[in-house]
N, C-alpha and C positions, 0 to 999 in steps of 0.2 A: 406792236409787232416787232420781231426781232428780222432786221430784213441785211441781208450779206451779198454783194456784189463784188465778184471774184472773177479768176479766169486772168488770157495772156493778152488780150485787147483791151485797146483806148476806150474809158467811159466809164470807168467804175465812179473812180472820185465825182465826175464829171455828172453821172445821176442823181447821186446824193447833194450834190449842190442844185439840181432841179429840186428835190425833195425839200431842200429847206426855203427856194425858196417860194414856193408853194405854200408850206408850214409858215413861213412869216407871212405870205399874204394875206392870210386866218387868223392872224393875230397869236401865236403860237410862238411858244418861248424855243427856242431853237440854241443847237449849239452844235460847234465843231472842233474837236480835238483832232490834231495831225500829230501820226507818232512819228512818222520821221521828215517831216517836213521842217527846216530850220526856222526860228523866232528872225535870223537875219536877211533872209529875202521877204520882199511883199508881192506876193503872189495875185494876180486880177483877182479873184476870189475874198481876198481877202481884203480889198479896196470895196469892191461891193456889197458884203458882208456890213461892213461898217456904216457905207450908207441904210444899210438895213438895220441897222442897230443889234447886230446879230454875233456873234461871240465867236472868234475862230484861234484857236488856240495852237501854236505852233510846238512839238515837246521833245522834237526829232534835233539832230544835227546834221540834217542835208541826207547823203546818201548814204546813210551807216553801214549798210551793206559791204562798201568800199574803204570802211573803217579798219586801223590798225590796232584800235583800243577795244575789244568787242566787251570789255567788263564796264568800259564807261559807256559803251550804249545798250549795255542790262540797266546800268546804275536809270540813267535818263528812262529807258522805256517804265522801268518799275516806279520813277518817281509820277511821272504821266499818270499812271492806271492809276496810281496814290488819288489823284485829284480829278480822274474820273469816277472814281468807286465814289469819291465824297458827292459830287456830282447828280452820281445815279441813286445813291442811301437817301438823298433832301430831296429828291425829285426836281432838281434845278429848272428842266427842261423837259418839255413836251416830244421833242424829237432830239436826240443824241446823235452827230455824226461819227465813228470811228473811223478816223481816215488811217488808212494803214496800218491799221492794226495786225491785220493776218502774219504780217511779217513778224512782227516782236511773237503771237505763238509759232510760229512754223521754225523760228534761230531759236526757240527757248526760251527767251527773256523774260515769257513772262509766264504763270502757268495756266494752261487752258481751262481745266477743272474750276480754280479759282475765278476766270473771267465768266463762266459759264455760269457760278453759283451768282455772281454779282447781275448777270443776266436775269437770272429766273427769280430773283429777288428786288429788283427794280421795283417803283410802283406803279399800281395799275397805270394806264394810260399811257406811259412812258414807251416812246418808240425808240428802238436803239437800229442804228447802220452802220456796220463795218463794210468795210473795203481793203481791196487789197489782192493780191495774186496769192494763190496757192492755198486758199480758206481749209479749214483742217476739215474731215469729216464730219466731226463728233460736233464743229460748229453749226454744218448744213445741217446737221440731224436736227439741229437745236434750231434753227431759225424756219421761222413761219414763210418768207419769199427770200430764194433765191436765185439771183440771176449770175449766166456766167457769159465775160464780152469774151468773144474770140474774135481772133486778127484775122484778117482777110488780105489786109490788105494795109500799110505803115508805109508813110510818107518816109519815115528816116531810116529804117531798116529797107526800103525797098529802093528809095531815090538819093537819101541821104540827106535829104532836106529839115534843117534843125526846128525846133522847138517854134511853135508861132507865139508869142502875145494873144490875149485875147481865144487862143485857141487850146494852148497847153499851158501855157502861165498866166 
């Protein structure tokens, strides 16, 4: 299944780490590429991940969004998709995470046409999950479940209360 968890609320990411690890309890080759999550923090996720013997790969530089360089975060997000695409052609993985992806197509960086064809080309079996706010159409079109989180209600937008441990990192 090609399954996309979008939208402007908490839980996108935060589902698909239910999903895999669900997928590793199955005994299920799992993996997670983050496109803009940096290789220099260690995220809870990624502490746990590795007690599961589970592959979570960082390919972002933190918040590129807020980047001054936006040609070195094409360069990065294309070199990413480079080693997903390889990834997804060997069948590495039973389930694929796309952590944030939606961003690199929504700024450009990468072409959607192209992520689509590497989709519908994947091998049998092969589960892919993107995440991310703002999922393009022509991706909903293309993906088999999609869920969208909407805010209600945000402890730091609403109270101001930062980032917990264990709950956002």
């Amino acid at each position: 299944m090609l399954i996309v968890n979008t939208g402007d609320g908490k839980g996108k990411t935060t589902a698909a780490l239910g999903v895999m690890l669900r997928a590793a309890g199955r005994d299920m080759r799992v993996g997670m590429f983050q496109f803009i999550k940096s290789a220099e923090t260690r995220y809870g996720e990624h502490i746990a991940a590795a007690k599961l013997d589970v592959d979570i790969v960082p390919l972002g530089d933190g918040f590129t969004w807020l980047s001054e360089n936006i040609d070195d975060d094409r360069a990065l997000a294309a070199r990413g998709w480079a080693q997903v695409r390889e990834a997804l052609g060997a069948g590495t993985f039973d389930v694929l995470i796309l952590d944030e992806l939606t961003y690199c197509l929504t700024f450009g960086w990468l072409d959607l046409s192209d992520v689509l064809d590497a989709f519908r080309a994947r091998p049998r079996g092969t589960h892919v999950i993107v995440t991310g706010r703002d999922a393009p159409q022509e991706l909903i079109d293309a993906a088999d479940l999609v869920t969208e989180m909407r805010v209600i209600k945000h402890p730091y937008r609403d109270q101001g209360i930062a980032a917990q441990p264990g709950i956002e990192l």
